[in-house]
C-alpha positions as CSV (number, residue, x, y, z in Angstrom):
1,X,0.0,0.0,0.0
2,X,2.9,2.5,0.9
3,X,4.1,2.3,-2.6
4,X,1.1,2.9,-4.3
5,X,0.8,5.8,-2.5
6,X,3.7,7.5,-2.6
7,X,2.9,7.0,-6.7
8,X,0.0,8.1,-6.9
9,X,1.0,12.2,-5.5
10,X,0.6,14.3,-7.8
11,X,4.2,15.8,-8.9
12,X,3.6,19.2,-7.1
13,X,4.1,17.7,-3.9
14,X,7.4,16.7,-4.2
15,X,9.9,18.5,-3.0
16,X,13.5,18.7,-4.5
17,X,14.9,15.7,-4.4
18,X,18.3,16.9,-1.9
19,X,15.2,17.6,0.9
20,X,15.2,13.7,1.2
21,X,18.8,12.0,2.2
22,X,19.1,8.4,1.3
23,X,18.1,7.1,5.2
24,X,16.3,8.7,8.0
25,X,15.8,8.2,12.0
26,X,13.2,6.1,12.8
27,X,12.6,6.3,16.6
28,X,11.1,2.9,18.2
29,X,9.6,3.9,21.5
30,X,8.7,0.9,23.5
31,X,4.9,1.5,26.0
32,X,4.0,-1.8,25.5
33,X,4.5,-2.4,28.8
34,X,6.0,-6.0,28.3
35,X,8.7,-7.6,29.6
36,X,9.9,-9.8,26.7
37,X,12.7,-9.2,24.4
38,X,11.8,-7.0,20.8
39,X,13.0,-8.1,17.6
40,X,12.8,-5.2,15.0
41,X,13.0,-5.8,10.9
42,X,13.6,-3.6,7.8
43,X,12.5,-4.9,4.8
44,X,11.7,-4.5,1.6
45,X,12.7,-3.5,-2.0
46,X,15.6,-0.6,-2.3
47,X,13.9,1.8,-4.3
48,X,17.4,2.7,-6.8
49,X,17.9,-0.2,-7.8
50,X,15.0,-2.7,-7.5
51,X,16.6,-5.3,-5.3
52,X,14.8,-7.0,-2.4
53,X,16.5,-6.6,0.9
54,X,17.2,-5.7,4.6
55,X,18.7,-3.2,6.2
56,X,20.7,-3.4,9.5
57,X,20.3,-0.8,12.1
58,X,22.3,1.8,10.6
59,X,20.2,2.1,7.2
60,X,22.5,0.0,4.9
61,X,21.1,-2.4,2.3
62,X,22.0,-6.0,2.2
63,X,20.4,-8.2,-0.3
64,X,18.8,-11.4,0.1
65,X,21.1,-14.0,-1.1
66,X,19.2,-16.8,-3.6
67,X,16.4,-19.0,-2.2
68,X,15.5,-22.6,-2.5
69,X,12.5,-24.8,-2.9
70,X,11.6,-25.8,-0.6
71,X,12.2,-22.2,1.2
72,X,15.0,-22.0,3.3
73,X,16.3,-20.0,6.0
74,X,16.3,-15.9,5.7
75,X,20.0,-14.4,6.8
76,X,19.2,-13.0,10.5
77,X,18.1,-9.6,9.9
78,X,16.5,-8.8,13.2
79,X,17.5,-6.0,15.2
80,X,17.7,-5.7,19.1
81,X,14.5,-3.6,19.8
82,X,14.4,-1.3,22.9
83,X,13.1,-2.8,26.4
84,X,9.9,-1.5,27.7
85,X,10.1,1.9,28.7
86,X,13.0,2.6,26.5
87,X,13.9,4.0,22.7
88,X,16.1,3.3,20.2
89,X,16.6,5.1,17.2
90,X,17.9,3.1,13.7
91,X,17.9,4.3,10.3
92,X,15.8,3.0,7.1
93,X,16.5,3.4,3.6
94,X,14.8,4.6,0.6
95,X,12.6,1.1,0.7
96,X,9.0,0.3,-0.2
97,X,8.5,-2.3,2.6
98,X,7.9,-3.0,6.0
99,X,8.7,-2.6,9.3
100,X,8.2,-6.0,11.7
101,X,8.0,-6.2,15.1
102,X,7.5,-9.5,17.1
103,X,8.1,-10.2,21.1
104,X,9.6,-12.7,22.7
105,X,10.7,-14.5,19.8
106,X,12.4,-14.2,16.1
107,X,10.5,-14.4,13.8
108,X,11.5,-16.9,11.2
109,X,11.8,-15.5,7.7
110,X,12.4,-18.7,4.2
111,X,13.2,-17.4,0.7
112,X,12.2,-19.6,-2.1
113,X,13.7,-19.1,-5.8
114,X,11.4,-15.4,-6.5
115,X,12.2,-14.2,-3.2
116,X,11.5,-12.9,0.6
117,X,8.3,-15.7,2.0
118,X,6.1,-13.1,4.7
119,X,4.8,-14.7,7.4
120,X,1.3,-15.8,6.8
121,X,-0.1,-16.7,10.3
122,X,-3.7,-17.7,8.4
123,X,-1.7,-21.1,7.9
124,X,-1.9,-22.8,11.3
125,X,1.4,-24.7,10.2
126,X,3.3,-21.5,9.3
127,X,6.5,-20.9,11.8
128,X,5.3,-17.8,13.2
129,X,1.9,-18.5,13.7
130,X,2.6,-18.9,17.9
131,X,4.5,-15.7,17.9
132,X,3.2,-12.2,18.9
133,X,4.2,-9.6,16.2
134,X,3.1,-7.1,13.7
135,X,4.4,-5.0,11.2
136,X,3.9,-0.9,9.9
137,X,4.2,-0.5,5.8
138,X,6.2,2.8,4.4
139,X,7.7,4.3,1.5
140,X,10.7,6.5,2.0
141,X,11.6,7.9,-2.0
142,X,12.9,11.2,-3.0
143,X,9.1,12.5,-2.4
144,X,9.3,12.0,0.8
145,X,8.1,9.7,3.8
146,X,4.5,7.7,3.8
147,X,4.2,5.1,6.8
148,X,1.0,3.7,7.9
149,X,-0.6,1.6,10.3
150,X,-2.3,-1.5,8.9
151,X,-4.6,-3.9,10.0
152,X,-5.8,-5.5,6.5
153,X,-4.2,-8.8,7.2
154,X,-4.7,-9.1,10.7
155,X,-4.8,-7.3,14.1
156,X,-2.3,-7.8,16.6
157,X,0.0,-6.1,18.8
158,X,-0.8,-2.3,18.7
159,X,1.6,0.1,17.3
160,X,1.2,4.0,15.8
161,X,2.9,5.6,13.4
162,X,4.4,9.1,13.5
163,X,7.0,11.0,11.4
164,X,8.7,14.7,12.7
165,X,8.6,17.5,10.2
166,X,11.2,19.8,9.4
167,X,9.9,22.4,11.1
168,X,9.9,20.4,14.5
169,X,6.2,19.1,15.0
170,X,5.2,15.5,14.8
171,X,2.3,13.9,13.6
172,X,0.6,10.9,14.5
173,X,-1.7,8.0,14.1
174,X,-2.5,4.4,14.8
175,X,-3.4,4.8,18.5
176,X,-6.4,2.8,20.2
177,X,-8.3,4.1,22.4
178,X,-7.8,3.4,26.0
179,X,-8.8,-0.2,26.3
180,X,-9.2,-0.2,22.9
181,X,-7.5,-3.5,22.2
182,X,-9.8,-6.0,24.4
183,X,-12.1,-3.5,23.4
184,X,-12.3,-5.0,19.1
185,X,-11.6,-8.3,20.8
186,X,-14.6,-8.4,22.8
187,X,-16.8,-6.8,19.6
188,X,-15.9,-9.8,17.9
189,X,-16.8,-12.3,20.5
190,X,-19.7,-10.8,21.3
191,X,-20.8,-10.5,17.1
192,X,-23.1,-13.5,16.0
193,X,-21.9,-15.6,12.9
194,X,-18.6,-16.5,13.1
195,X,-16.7,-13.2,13.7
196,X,-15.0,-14.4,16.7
197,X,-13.7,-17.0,14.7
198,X,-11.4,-14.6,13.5
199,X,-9.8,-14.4,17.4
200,X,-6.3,-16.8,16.8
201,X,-4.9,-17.5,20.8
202,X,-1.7,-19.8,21.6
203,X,-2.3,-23.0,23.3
204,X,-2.1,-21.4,26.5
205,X,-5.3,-19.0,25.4
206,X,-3.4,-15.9,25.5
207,X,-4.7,-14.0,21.8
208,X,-2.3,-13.4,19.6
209,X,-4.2,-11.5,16.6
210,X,-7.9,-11.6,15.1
211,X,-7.3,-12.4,11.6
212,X,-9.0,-10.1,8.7
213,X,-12.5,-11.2,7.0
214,X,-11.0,-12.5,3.7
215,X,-8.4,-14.7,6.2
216,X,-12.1,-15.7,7.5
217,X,-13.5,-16.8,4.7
218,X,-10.6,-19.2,3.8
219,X,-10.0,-21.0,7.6
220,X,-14.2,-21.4,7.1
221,X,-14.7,-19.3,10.2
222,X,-16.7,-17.0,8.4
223,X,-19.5,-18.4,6.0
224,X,-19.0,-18.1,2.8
225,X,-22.4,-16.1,2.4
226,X,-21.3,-13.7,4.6
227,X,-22.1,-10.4,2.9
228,X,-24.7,-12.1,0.1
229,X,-28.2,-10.3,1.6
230,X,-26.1,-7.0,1.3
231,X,-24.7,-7.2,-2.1
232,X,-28.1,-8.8,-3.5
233,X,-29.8,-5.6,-1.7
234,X,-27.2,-3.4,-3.9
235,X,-27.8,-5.3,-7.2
236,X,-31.4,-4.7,-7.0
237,X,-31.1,-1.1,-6.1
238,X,-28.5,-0.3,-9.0
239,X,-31.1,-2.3,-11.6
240,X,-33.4,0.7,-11.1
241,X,-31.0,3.8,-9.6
242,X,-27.9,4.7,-11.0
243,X,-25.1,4.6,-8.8
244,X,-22.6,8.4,-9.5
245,X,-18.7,7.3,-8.6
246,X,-16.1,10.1,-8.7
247,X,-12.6,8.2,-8.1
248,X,-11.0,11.4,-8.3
249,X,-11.3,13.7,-5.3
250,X,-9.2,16.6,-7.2
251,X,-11.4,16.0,-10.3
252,X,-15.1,16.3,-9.9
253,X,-16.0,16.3,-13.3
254,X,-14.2,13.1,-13.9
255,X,-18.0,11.2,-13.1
256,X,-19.3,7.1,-14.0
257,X,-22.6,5.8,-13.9
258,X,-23.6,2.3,-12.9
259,X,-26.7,0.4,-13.4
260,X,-27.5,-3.4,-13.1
261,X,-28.5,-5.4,-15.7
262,X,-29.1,-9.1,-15.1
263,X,-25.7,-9.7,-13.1
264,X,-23.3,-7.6,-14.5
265,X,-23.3,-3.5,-13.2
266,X,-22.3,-1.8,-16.2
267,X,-20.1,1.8,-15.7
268,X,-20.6,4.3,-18.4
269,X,-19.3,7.7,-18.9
270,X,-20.6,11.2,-19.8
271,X,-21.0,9.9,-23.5
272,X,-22.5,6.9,-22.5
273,X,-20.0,4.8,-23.5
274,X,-19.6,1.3,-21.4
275,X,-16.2,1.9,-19.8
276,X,-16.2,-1.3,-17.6
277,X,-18.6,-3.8,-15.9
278,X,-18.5,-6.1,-12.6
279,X,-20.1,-9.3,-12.1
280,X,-22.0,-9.5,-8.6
281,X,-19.2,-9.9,-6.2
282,X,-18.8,-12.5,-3.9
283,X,-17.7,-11.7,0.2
284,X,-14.5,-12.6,-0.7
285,X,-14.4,-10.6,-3.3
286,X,-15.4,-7.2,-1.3
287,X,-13.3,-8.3,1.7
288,X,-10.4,-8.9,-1.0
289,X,-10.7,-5.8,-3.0
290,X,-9.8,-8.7,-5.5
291,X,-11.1,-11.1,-8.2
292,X,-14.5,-9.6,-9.1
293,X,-13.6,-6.2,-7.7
294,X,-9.9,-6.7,-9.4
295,X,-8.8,-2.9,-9.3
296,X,-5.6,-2.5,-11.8
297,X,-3.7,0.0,-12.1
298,X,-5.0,2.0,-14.3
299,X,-7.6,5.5,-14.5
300,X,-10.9,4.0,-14.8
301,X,-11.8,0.5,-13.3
302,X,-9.3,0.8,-11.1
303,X,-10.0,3.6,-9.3
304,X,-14.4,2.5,-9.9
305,X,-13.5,-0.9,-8.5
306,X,-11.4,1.3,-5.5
307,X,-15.0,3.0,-5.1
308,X,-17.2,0.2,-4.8
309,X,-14.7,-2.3,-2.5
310,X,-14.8,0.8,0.1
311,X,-18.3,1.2,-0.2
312,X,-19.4,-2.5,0.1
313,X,-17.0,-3.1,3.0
314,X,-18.6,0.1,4.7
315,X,-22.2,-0.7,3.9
316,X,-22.5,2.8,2.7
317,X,-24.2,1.9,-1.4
318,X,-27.2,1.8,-0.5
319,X,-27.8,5.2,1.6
320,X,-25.6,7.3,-0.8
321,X,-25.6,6.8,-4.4
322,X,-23.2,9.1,-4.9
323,X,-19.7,7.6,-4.2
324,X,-17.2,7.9,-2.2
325,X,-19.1,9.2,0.7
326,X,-17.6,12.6,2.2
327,X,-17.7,11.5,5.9
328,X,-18.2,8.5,7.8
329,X,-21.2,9.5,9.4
330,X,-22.9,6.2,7.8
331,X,-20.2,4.1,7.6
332,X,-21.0,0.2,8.6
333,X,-24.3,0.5,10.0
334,X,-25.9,-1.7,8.2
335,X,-26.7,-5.1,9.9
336,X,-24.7,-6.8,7.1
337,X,-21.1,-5.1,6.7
338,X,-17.3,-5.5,7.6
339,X,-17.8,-5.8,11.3
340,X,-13.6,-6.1,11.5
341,X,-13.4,-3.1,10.0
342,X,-16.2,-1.0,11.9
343,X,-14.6,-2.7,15.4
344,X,-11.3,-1.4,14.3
345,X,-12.3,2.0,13.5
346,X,-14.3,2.4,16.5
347,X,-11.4,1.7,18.9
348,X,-9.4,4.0,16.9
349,X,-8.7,7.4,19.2
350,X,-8.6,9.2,15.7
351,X,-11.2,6.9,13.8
352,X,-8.6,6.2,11.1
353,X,-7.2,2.9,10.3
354,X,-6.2,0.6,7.5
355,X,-8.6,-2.0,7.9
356,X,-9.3,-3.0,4.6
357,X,-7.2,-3.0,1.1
358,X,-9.0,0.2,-0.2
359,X,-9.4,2.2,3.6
360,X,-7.9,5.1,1.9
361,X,-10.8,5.9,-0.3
362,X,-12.1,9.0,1.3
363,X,-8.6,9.2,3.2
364,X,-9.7,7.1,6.5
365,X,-6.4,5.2,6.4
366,X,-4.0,5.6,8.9
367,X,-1.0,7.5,7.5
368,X,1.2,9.8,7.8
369,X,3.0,11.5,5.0
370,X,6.1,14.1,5.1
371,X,7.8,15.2,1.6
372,X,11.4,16.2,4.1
373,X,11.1,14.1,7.1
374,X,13.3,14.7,9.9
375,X,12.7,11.6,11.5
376,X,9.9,8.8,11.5
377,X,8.7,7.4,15.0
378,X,7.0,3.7,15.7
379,X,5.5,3.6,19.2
380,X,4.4,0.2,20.5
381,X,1.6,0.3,22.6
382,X,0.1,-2.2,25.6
383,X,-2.6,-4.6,24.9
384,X,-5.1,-3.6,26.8
């Protein structure tokens, strides 16, 4: 997501390229209030030269050396993490990537013969499945600094984001609440059909993460039907309303119409010309922001498809025709919707999170975004 960000700015708000030096602080302040050991990982792809990597705590690039298949081990890239109560400052290069996090433990990182294998803790057999961790996405480029907080895979152990400007002041996000944490844990135990499903503990019942929707859908925690009444209710509004979807916040007169015929929503544009058409999704499909709701990268069905997988996962198509909605004021309160995502954004002490693929529609995502960055910052918070 980071990268496709930082893309997508418009050239005027990049600053001269010298404003941005090759690595920057990043300041890992540690309130989790845990006693274990942190482990702390740069990864990602260096931006000059499009090799995939790590860098060590001082910001310098090491590639990842040829994998195997069957995937073997990752070269120990993990960097001592402050104790709680403490900070530590490294430095992170030009990368799109990521920033992990895990307690107690390593985390145990295989490359295979196209590259880096990420931890997918949706497998119960996967090696890091018992461990707690979590991971921030950024972009640091000659543009600048994005770095978000992200929840679309999973949540897990709470973390915000924050970068310093060059004028002194710092912005953040990412927070929860107070008691925000058991707070979406307890939403999803306490939500009927298979939502707390989505709660992954240890053996020892201690919860590690709640897994996203789509992750859901896949382990059969969530039925497959899911989000079916709500999209049917959509398709049979559309057949007989037309659904207005401007992508383009800095272009309102850039407009597409959609109606419903038979199965297919058909987009046209001021001509009336059919630009592109989607099939009636399925819950994986909105949860996904995928496969029916494929979004490429491109100016028209990408950024219609963006449209619609925000306002499916919100539950916000059939109270506003008009698309993407300008606040949140209606956001998931229909009976059928992405209850993940409305527990996360509930808990959130600014209301903005990455729950979703497509969160940003509307800018509701959790980011922050600097085009000369003095430093970025990565607080870890309790879980409580």
């Amino acid at each position: 997501m980071a990268l496709a960000l930082a893309v997508a700015l418009p050239e005027s708000d990049a600053p001269a390229h010298a404003a941005v030096p090759d690595t920057i602080p990043l300041k890992i302040t540690n309130n989790s209030g845990r006693s274990e050991p942190v482990y702390v990982y740069t990864l990602g792809t260096q931006l000059s030269s499009g090799r995939q990597g790590w860098a060590d705590a001082g910001g310098a690039f090491h590639a990842w050396p040829a994998g195997g298949n069957p995937p073997t081990p990752a070269p120990d890239a993990s960097i001592a993490g402050p104790a709680a109560g403490q900070s530590k400052t490294i430095q992170i290069p030009k990368f799109s990537g990521r920033i992990y996090f895990s307690y107690g433990r390593k985390l145990d990182f295989r490359l295979t013969t196209g590259g880096l294998v990420q931890p997918a803790v949706q497998n119960p057999s996967d090696p890091n499945r018992d461990i707690l961790f979590n991971w921030s996405e950024y972009t640091l480029n000659d543009s600048g600094l994005w770095l978000n907080s992200t929840q679309v895979d999973m949540f897990s152990a709470p973390y915000a984001v924050g970068v310093q400007r060059a004028d002194g002041s710092t912005t953040s996000t990412g927070h929860l609440k107070p008691g925000g944490y058991n707070g979406f844990l307890n939403t999803l135990r306490g939500r009927p059909g298979g939502w707390a499903g989505l709660i992954q503990t240890r053996s020892d019942g201690s919860v590690l993460r709640a897994l996203s929707p789509l992750y859901g859908l896949e382990n059969g925690a969530l039925p497959r039907s899911v989000m079916d009444d709500y999209v049917n209710r959509v398709w049979q509004k559309y057949a007989t309303t037309t659904l207005t979807v401007t992508p383009f916040a800095d272009q309102p007169g850039t407009k597409y119409y959609g109606r419903v015929s038979g199965n297919v929503m058909n987009f046209t544009n001021g001509a009336g010309a059919v630009v592109t058409s989607f099939e009636k999704p399925d819950a994986g499909s909105v949860f996904g922001c995928h496969k029916l709701l494929d979004a490429p990268n491109d100016q028209v069905r990408g950024p219609i498809s963006r449209t619609l997988c925000a306002g499916f996962n919100r539950s916000t198509l059939l109270v506003n025709p008009n698309q993407p909605d300008a606040t949140s004021a209606d956001f998931y309160k229909d009976g059928v919707t992405n209850h993940y995502a409305a527990g996360i954004h509930a808990q959130m002490a600014d209301g903005k999170a990455y729950a979703f693929a497509f969160d940003d529609v509307g800018n509701h995502e959790s980011l922050v975004h600097d085009g000369a960055p003095r430093q970025a910052c990565l607080t870890l918070d309790p879980l409580s």
